[in-house]
N, C-alpha and C positions, 0 to 999 in steps of 0.2 A: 694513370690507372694501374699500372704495371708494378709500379712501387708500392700500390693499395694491396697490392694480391696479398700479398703475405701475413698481411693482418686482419683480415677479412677472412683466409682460412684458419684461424684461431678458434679455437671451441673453448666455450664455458656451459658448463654441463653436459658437454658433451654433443653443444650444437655450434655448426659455427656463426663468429660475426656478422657475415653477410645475412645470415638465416635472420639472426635476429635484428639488423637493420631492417629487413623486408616486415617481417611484425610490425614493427614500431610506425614505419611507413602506413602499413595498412591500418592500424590504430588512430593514425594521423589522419588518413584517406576520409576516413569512416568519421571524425570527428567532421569532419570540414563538409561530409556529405550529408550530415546531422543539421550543420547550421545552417545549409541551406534547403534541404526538407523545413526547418522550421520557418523558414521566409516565405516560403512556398506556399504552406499552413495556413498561417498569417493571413496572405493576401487573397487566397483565395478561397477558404470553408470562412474564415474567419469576415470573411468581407462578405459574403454568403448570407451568413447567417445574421449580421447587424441590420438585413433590409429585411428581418424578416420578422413578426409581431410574436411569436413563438420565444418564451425564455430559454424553454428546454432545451434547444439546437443547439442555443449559444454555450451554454453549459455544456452539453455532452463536446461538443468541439473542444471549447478551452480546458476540458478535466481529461480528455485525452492525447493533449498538445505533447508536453511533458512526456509522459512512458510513451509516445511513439519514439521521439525522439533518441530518447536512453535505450529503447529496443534497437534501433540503430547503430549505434555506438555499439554494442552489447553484439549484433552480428559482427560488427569491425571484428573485435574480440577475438570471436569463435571463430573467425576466419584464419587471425593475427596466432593463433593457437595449432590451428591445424597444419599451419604453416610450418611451424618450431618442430611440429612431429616430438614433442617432449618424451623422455624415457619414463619407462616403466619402472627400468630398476637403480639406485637402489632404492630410491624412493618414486612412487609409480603418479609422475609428476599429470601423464596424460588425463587420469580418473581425478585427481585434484581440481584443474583445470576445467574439466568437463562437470564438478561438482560448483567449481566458482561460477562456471555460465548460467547455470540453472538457479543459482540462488538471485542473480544479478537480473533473469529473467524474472521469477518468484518477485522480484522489490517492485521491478517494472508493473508485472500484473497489478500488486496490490497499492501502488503508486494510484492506479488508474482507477481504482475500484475505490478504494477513500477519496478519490476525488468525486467522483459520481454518485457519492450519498449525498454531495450538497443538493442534487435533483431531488431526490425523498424528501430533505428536508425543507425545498421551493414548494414541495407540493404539502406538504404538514404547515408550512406557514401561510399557505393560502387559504388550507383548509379552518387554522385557527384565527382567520382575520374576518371569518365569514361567524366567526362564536362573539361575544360578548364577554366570554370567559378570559382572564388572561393566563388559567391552567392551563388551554391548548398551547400555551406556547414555552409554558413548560416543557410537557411533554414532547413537543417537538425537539428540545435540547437532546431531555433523555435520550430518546429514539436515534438521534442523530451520532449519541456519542454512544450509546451503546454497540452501534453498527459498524463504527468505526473501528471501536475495541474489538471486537468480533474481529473484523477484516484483519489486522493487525496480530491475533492472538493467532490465527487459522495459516497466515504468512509467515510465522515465528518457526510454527509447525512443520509447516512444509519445508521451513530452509534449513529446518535440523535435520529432517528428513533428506534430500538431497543431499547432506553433506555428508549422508553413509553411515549415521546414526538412527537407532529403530525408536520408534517415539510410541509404541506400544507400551512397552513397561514406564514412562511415561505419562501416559492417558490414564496405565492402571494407577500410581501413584497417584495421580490427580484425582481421580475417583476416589481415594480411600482420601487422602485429605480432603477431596470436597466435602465427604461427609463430618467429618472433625469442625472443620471449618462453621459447617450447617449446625450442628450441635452447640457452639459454642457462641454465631452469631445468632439465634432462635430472634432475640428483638430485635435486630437491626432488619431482618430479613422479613420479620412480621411489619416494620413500618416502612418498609419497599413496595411491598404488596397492599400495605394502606392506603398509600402516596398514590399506587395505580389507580385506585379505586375512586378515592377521590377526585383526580382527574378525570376519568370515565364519567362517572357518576352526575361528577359538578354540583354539591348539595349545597353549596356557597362559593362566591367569588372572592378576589383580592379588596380588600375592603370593610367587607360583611363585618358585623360585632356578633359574635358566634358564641356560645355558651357552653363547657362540655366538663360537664361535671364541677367541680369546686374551681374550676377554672374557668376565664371569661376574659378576650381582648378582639382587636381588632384581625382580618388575616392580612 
């Protein structure tokens, strides 16, 4: 060990070796305490919930397997970080780091939350199996992948934001091209709103031989 010493107090950036063996360790630590949180998981919510007549359970269990786990790893991290005591200057490594955690949390969150629409969309596909219609199960697609794009657009957001970026002029910019955008798609945007309507509505189903103006087939 004696013979270690001397390269173990070696710094690169200004931290030494040993410091950052100890990171890595913990990063390791944290990984290993990961996979077994998920065996844990496993055997026991997840064993839980297969005796139980309930879809729901099972779902919110298995869509939040995953981001617990990475939330875990992801403390490793922030541990593995506070450890290094990273410098400020000349590059201010500490705020970078403290910007990577949060975004890696931010993936985590919205990991868990696109996972948990597949529940909205168990309950829209119950809800259209009880129609006759096969539009409800359209709409169910919609709804499901709009939510999802939501979740993912709002996650974009926020991880620009944490990384020390202001996503004001941003929003405004999107505002002024939303409206461009609205001006220019006018029909696309009027047969979205059609699309809703007729879903809603339901004035015929997959099938029907429909008639609508100098036009006429099957839907």
């Amino acid at each position: 060990m004696e013979s270690l010493a001397p390269l173990l107090e070696k710094t690169f950036l200004g931290i030494s070796f040993q410091s950052w063996l100890t990171a890595v360790g913990i990063i390791i630590g944290s990984w290993i305490v990961k996979r077994i949180f998920g065996v844990i998981y496993i055997k026991t919510l997840h064993s839980i919930t297969a005796k139980t007549k309930n879809d729901y359970d099972h779902l919110i269990v298995t869509s939040l397997q995953k981001p617990a786990e990475m939330l875990i790893l992801i403390g490793g991290i922030f541990v593995a970080f506070e450890t290094l005591q990273l410098p400020a200057k000349p590059i201010n490594l500490e705020a970078l780091a403290v910007a990577v955690v949060k975004v890696l949390v931010t993936i985590s969150i919205t990991w868990a939350l696109f996972n948990l629409v597949s529940i909205f969309d168990l309950i829209m596909k119950k809800w259209a199996e009880r129609s006759e219609s096969t539009l409800d199960d359209n709409l169910a697609s919609m709804v499901r992948k709009f939510l999802r794009g939501l979740i993912v657009a709002l996650a974009i957001l926020m991880a620009i934001q944490n990384l020390g970026y202001s996503i004001s002029g941003l929003l405004a910019s999107l505002g002024i091209g939303g409206i461009a955008v609205a001006m220019a798609a006018r029909d696309s945007i009027a047969n979205v709103f059609g699309s809703l309507m007729i879903i809603f509505d339901q004035p015929f189903k997959a099938g029907d031989w429909i008639v609508a103006g100098d036009l006429e087939g099957t839907v």
